[in-house]
C-alpha positions in Angstrom: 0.0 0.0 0.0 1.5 3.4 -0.9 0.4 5.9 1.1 0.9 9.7 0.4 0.5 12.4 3.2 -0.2 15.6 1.6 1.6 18.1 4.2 3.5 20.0 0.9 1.8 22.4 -1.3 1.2 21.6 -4.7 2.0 17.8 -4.9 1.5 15.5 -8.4 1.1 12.0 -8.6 2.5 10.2 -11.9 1.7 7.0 -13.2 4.3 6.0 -15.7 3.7 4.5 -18.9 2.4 0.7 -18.8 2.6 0.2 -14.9 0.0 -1.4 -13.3 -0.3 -0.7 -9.2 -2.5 -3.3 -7.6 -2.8 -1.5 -4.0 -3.9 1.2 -3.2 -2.3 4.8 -3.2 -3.6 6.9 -0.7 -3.3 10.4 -0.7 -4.7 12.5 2.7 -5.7 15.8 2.4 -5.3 17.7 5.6 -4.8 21.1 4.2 -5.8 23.8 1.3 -3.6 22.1 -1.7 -3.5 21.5 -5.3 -2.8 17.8 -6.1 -2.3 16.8 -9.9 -2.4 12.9 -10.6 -1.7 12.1 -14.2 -2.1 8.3 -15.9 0.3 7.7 -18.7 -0.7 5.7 -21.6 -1.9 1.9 -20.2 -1.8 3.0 -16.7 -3.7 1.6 -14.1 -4.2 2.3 -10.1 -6.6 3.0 -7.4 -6.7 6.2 -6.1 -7.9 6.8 -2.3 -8.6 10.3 -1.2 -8.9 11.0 2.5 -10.0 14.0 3.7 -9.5 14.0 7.4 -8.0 16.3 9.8 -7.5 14.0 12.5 -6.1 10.1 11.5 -3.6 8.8 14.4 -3.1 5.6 11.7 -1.4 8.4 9.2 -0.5 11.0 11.6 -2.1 13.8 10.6 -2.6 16.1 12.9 -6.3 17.7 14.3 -7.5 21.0 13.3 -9.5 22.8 10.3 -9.2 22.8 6.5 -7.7 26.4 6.3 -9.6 26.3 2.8 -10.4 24.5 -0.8 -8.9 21.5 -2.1 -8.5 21.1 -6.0 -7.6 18.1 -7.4 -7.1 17.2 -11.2 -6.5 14.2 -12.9 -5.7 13.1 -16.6 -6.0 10.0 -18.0 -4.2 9.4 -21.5 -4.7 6.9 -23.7 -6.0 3.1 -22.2 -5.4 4.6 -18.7 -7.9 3.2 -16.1 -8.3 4.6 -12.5 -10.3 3.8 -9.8 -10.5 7.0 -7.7 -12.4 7.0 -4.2 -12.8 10.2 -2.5 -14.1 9.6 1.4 -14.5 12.5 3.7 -14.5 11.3 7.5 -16.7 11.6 10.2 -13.6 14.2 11.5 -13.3 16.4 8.3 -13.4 20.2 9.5 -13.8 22.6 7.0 -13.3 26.1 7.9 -13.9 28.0 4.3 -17.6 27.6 2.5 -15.7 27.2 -0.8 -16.4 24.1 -2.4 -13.3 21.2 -2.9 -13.2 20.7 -6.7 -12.5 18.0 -9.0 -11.3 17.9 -12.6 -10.7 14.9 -14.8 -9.9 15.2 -18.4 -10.3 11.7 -20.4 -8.1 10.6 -23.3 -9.2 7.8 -25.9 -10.2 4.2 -24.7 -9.5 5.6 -20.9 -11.3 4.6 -18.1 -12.2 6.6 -14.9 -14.3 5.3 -11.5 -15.4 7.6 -8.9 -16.9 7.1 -5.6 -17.7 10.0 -3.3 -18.2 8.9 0.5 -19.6 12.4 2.4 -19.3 11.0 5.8 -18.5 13.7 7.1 -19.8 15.6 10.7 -19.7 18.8 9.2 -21.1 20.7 5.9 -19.6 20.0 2.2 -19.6 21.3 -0.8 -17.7 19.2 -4.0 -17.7 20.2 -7.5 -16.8 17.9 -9.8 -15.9 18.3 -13.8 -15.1 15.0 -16.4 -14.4 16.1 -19.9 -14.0 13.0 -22.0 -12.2 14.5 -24.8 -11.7 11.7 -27.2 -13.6 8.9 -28.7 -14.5 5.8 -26.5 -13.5 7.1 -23.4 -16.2 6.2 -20.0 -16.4 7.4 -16.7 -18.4 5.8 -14.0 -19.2 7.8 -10.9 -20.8 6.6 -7.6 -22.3 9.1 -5.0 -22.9 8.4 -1.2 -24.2 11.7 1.1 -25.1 10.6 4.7 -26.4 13.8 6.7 -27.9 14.5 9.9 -28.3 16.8 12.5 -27.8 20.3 10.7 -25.3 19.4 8.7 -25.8 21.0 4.4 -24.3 18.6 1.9 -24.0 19.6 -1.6 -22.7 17.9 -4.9 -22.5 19.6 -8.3 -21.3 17.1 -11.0 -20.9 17.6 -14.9 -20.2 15.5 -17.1 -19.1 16.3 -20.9 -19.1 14.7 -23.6 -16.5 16.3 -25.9 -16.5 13.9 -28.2 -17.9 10.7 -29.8 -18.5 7.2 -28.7 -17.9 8.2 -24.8 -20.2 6.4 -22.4 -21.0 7.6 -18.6 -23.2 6.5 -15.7 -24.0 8.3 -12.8 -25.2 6.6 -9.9 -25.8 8.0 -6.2 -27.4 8.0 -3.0 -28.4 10.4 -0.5 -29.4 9.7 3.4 -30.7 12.5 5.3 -32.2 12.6 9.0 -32.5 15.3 11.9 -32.7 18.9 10.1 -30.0 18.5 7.5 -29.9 18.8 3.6 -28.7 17.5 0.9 -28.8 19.3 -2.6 -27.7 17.1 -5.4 -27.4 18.8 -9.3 -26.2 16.4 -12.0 -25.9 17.7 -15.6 -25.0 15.8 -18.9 -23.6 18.1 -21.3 -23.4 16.5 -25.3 -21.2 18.6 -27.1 -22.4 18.7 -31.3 -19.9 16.5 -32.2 -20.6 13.9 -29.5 -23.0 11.2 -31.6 -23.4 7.9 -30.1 -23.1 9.0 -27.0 -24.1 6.8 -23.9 -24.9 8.3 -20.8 -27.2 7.6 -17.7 -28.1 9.9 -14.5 -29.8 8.3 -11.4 -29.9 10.0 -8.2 -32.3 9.0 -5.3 -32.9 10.5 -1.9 -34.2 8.7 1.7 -35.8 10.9 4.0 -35.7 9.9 8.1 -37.5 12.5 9.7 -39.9 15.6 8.8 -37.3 18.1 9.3 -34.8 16.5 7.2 -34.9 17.9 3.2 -33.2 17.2 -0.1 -33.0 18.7 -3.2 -31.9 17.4 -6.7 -31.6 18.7 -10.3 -30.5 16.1 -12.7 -30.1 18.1 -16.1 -29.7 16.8 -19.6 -28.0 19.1 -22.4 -28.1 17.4 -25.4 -26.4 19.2 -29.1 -26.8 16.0 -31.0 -29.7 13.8 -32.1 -28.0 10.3 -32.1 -27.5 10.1 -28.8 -28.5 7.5 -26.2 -29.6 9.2 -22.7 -31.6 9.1 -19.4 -31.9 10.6 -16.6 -34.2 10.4 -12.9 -34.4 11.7 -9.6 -36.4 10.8 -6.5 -37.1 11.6 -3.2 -39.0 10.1 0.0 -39.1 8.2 3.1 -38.6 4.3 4.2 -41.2 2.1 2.6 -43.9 1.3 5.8 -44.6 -1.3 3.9 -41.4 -2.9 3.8 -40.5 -2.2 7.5 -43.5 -3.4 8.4 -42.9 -7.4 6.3 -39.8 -7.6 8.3 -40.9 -6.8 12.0 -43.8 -8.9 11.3 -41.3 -11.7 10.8 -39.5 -11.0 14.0 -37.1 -8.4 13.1 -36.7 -5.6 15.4 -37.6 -1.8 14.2 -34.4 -0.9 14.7 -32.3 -3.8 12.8 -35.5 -3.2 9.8 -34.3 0.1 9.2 -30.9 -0.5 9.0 -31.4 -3.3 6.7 -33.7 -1.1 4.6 -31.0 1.7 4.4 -28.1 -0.5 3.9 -30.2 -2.1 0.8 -31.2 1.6 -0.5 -27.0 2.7 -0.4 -26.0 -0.6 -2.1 -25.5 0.3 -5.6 -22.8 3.1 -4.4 -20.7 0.3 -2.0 -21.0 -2.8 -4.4 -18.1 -2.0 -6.5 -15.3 -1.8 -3.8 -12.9 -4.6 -3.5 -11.6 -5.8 0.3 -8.4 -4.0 -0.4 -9.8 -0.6 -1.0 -12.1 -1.0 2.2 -8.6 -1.9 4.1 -7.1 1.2 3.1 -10.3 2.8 4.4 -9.6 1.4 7.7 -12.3 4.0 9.4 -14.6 3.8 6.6 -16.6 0.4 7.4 -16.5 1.5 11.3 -18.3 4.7 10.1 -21.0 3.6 8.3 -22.3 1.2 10.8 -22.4 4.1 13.5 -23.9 6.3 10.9 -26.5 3.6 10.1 -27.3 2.9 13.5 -27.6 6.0 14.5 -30.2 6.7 12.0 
């Protein structure tokens, strides 16, 4: 495991041509930074992303984000990367200006996202994927998990530059207590961009009256042959369903959790043991999280 503390200013991550990393590289983010990872041609690596102010494993010290983080990332030719960005239960940030994220795609390359907002205080990420040449795909998973007052918000935009690119966008949103969560997801088909592929699915699971979310999934389409789709909704644990499983002896609390944990599947079914290692806090977190819900 290669593990990368970002204490410097300015720090890149390179890939060189051909190499294939099979654990993880993670990179923590304790402070207002510009980090630049770039894949070389027939690259391939999993990126992890912690954002965490306090981590005795990787001795990073307590205290608040003085401000933004930017990160970009490009992918050339064949490159694939599996990129995980997980903000902790003890990520403080002190400026309202969003972390942003910019990935630029070159032909046949592949790029995975997962955003994990675990966060105990508010977020805001923006996030940018150009895929600038022909058969380039981008997969990106979401996960929001708010409570109490805490304000979570992800802007994402995809573009499609150029022709035969494919992306999904799949995420999840639990909210409880008085926070919100405001989702806006936009697919953007440039005029040259035919046989494009592209889907946008973002849902949103209420647990209380006070709690409130609001999405925007947008599609901007400038060509006709184009395959794409796009849906959003929002609303609360299915009575129904809680009420099949306490009827068949399953407490109220262990229902809920089981109907939660079934809701935020389709963001957590892609990660492999290894990742989740290097997330040591990350499994430990979600079952407080849940339970506390």
């Amino acid at each position: 495991m290669h593990c990368y503390s970002v204490l410097d200013k300015d720090p890149t991550v390179t890939l060189p041509k051909g190499c294939i990393i099979k654990e993880p590289i993670i990179i923590v983010q304790s402070t207002q930074t510009e980090t630049m990872i770039v894949a070389e041609e027939n690259s391939q690596a999993t990126i992890i992303e912690l954002y965490s102010n306090q981590n005795s494993s990787l001795n990073v010290g307590a205290g608040l984000c003085a401000g933004p983080i930017i990160t970009e990332i490009k992918l050339a030719q064949n490159s694939k990367i599996n990129h995980i960005r997980c903000y902790s239960e003890k990520y403080l940030v002190e400026s309202g200006s969003p972390n942003t994220l910019s990935v630029h795609q070159q032909a046949e390359s592949h790029y995975e996202l997962s955003i994990l907002a675990l966060g105990e205080n508010d977020n805001q990420e923006e996030i940018h994927i150009h895929l600038n040449e022909p058969h380039a795909s981008s997969t990106i998973y979401g996960l929001i998990l708010a409570k109490l007052n805490q304000q979570k918000t992800l802007n994402l935009t995809v573009h499609h530059h150029q022709a035969l690119c494919q992306s999904q966008i799949i995420t999840r949103a639990v909210i409880t207590d008085k926070a919100k969560s405001s989702f806006t997801g936009n697919i953007f088909v440039y005029p040259n961009a035919s046989k494009t592929k592209a889907h946008l699915d973002n849902k949103n699971l209420l647990l209380s009256e006070g709690a409130s979310a609001f999405t925007k999934p947008e599609l901007e389409i400038y060509n006709d042959d184009v395959q794409c789709s796009h849906g959003a909704t929002v609303g609360f644990l299915d009575q129904d369903a809680l009420f099949y499983l306490t009827s068949r002896g399953i407490s109220e609390s262990e229902s809920k959790k089981l109907l939660i944990t079934a809701f935020i599947h389709p963001t957590l079914k892609q990660f492999k043991e290894s990742e989740l290692n290097g997330l040591n806090e990350l499994s430990q977190n979600l079952e407080d999280i849940l339970y506390g819900f």
